[in-house]
N, C-alpha and C positions, 0 to 999 in steps of 0.2 A: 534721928535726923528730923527733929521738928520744923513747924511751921518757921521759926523767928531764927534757926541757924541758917535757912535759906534764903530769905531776905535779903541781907545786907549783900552777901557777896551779889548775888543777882544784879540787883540797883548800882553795885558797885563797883565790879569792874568791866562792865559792857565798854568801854569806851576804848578796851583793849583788845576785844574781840574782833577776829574780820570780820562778824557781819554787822556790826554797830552802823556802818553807812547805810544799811538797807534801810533803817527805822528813821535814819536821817532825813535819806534819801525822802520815805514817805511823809514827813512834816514838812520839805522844802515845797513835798508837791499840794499838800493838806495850807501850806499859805498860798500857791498857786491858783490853789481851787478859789481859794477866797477871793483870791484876784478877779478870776472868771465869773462869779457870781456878782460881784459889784460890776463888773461891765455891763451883763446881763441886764443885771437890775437897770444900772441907767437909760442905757441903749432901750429897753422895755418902757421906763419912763418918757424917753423923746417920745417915742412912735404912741403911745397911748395916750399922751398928753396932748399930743398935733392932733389925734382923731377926737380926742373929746371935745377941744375948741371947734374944730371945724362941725362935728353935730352940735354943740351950744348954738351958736350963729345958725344953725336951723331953725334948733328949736324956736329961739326968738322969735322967727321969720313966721315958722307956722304953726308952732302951739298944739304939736304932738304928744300927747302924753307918754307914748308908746315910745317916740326916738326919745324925751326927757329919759324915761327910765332908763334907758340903756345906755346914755348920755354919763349918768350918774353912775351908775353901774361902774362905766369905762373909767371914768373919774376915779372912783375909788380903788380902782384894779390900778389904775396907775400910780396912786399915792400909796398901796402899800409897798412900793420900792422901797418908801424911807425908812418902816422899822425894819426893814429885810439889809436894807441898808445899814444901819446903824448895827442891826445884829452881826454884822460881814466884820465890819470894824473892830468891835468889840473882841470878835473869835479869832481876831488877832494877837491879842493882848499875850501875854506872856501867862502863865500861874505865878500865885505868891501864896505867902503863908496864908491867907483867908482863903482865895479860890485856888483851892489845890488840886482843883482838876483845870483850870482855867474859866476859860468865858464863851466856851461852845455852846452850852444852854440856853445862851441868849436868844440863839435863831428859833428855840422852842415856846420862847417868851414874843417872838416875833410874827409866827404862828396864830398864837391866840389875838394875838393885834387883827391881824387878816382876819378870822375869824368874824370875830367883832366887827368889823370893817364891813363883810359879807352880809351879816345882820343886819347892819343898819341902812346897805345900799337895798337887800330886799324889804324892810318896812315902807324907806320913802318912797319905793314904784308902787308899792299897794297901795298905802295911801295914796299918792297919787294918782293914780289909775278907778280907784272908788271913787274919790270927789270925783271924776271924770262921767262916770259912769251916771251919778246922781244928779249932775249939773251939764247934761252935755253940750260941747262948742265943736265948732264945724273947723276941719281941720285944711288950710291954703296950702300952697303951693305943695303938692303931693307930688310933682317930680323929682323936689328937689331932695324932699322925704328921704324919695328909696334910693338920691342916691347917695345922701347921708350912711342908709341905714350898710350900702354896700362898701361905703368907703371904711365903716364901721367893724364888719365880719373881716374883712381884707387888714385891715391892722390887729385885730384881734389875734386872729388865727396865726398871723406871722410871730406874732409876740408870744404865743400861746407853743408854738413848737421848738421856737428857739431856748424858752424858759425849761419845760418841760426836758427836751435837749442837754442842756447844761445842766441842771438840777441831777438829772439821773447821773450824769457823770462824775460829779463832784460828788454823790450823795445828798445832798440838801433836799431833803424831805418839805420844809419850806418853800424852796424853789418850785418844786414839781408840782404843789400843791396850788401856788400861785399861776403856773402854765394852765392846771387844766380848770383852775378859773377863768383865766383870758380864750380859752378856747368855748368853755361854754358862754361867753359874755358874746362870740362869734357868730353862733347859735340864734342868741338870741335880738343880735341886729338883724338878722335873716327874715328875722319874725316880725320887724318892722314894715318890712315891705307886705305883707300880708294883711296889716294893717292900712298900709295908705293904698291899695288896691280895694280892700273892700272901703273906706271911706270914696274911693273915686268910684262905688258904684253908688255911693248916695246913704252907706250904712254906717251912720253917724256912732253907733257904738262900736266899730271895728276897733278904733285905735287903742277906746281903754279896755275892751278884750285883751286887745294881745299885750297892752300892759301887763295887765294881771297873769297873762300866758309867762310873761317875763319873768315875774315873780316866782312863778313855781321853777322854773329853772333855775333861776338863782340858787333857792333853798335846796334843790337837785344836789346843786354844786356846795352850798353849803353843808350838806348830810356826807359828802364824800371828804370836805377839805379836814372838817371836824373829825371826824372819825381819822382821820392821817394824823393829824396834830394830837387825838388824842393818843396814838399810839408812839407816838416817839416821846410824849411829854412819859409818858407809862414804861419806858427805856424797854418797846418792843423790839424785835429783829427779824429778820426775816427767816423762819427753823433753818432754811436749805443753810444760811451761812453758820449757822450751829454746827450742821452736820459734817459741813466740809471742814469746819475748824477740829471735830473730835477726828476727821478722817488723817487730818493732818498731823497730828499726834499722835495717834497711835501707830502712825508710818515711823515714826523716828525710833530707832533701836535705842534700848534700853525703856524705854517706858513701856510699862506692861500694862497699865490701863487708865483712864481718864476720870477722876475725880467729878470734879464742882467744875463746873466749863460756864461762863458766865461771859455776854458782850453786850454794848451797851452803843448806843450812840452819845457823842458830846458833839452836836452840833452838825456838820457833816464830815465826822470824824468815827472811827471809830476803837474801843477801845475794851482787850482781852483780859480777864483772867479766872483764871483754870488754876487746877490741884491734880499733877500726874503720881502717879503709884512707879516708884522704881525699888530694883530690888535692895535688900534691908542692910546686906553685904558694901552695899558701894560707900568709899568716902566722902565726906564733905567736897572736895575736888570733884572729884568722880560723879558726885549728884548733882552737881552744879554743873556740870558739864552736859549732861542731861536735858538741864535742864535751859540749856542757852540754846541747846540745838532744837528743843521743843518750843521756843520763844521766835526760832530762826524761823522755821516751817510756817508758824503762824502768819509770820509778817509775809513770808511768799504768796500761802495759800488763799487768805481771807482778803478781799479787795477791800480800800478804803482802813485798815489795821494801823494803825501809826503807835499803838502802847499796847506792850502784853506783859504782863503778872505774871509768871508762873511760879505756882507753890509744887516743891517734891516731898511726898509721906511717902516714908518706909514701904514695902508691900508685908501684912500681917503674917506673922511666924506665929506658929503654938507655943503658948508659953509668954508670949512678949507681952507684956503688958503695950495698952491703947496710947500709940505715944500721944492721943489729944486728947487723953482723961483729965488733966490738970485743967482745963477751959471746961468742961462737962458742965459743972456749977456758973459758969456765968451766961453762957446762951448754948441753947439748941444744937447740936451740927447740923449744918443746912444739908439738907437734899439735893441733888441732882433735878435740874426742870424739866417737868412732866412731860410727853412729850406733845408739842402744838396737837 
């Protein structure tokens, strides 16, 4: 009962199974999710787009270094809606013969945009904030400042829980990753007002201090987002959801033990496949059967599941030759992953 006589039937007659609505079910709600994250995303756009105009028209006014950076900051935290957007779109799309997993990967390609994004909003507050520092100018209307700098935290932080919020529900590791950028960008108009108080005691380098204070939050947030981004671009998981997926497997009778268990994310999706051991007696029916109901579990058990693989190999009898010695000569048999 090798790897390729189980296959086809799998792939192939699901659509007559009772549980074939559950997998449906969870793609109706994996385009849903998509839905939620483009609201998300624009709705985070208004609100961060209104707070960056209203601190520009400060800044003009009074030539804070400290609200610029964070000005910029909010700027950029609000235009990475568009690749976040675009990647929503895209992880729409259907598979075809070239992408044949689809176009989930995009949000990971959207990711490193942010990223990038983060980069370059922390370079220009440093730079800016050092010319500041080397050439100093007396910073006006300081009320109007902090209360830029509070209208600033006040939309941040809203945008920053709501993202964060929907990301985690949806799964989008992009999304959650762009919240707790708007939260620390929150943070860091906080730190404005620190500035235009010490500038109103007369201490003309406050402002591009707490620029530069700004900057290293940034790069804070930048050592967190990156390190996120690089684990989904790296198809990490989280072990616990390994664990409950082998839990879930070996709960289903007939399967006596769990092979290759292997999950990935495509985008805020996610997607199974494992190699269960059943015993060497059963027929191609009978293993298939097995193996639908170990397909079935998965989709219950593991949250955010919308595609599971499942491969059935024989359980080894003495005497039986290795029914996957014929592949031996083209690769490796993988291991089982180590455990986190």
């Amino acid at each position: 009962m090798g790897a390729h006589l189980m296959r086809w039937p799998l792939m192939g007659s699901h659509l007559l199974r009772p549980h074939s609505h559950e997998s449906a079910d969870k793609i109706d709600r994996a385009v849903e999710s998509s839905a939620r994250g483009m609201r998300a995303l624009w709705t985070s756009l208004a609100v961060l787009g209104a707070t960056a105009l209203a601190q520009g028209a400060v800044v003009a006014l009074s030539g804070s270094v400290a609200l610029l950076g964070d000005t910029v900051h909010n700027a950029a935290d609000a235009l990475t809606a568009l690749p976040l957007g675009v990647a929503f779109v895209l992880g729409r799309k259907a598979a075809n013969r070239r992408y044949t997993y689809g176009y989930g990967r995009a949000e990971d390609l959207a990711g490193i945009v942010i990223v990038l994004t983060i980069t370059a909003s922390a370079a220009y507050a440093a730079w800016t904030a050092i010319g500041r520092l080397l050439h100093p100018e007396e910073v006006s209307h300081l009320p109007t400042v902090a209360a830029a700098a509070v209208i600033g935290f006040l939309g941040n932080e809203w945008v920053a829980r709501y993202r964060v919020r929907v990301g985690r529900e949806i799964g989008s590791a992009a999304l959650v990753a762009d919240g707790l950028h708007a939260r620390t960008d929150g943070f860091t108009s906080l730190a404005v007002l620190i500035g235009a108080g010490g500038a109103a005691m007369g201490w003309r380098s406050a402002d591009p201090i707490v620029g530069l204070a700004i900057t290293v939050a940034i790069l804070l947030v930048l050592r967190d987002v990156a390190r996120e981004v690089f684990r989904r671009v790296m198809d990490a998981v989280d072990p616990a959801l390994v664990d409950t997926a082998e839990q879930a497997l070996l709960a289903v009778p007939g399967v006596r033990a769990v092979g290759e268990l292997r999950l990935r994310w495509i985008g805020h999706r996610l997607r199974a496949e494992t190699a269960i051991v059943v015993s060497d007696d059963l027929n191609l029916r009978a293993a298939h059967d097995v193996a639908v109901r170990a397909e079935h579990a998965l989709l219950h058990a593991v949250p955010k599941l919308t595609a599971a693989l499942v491969h059935a190999d024989p359980a080894p009898t003495p005497g039986t030759p290795d029914p996957h010695a014929e592949l031996a000569h083209h690769t490796e048999r993988n291991e089982r992953p180590a455990p986190a």
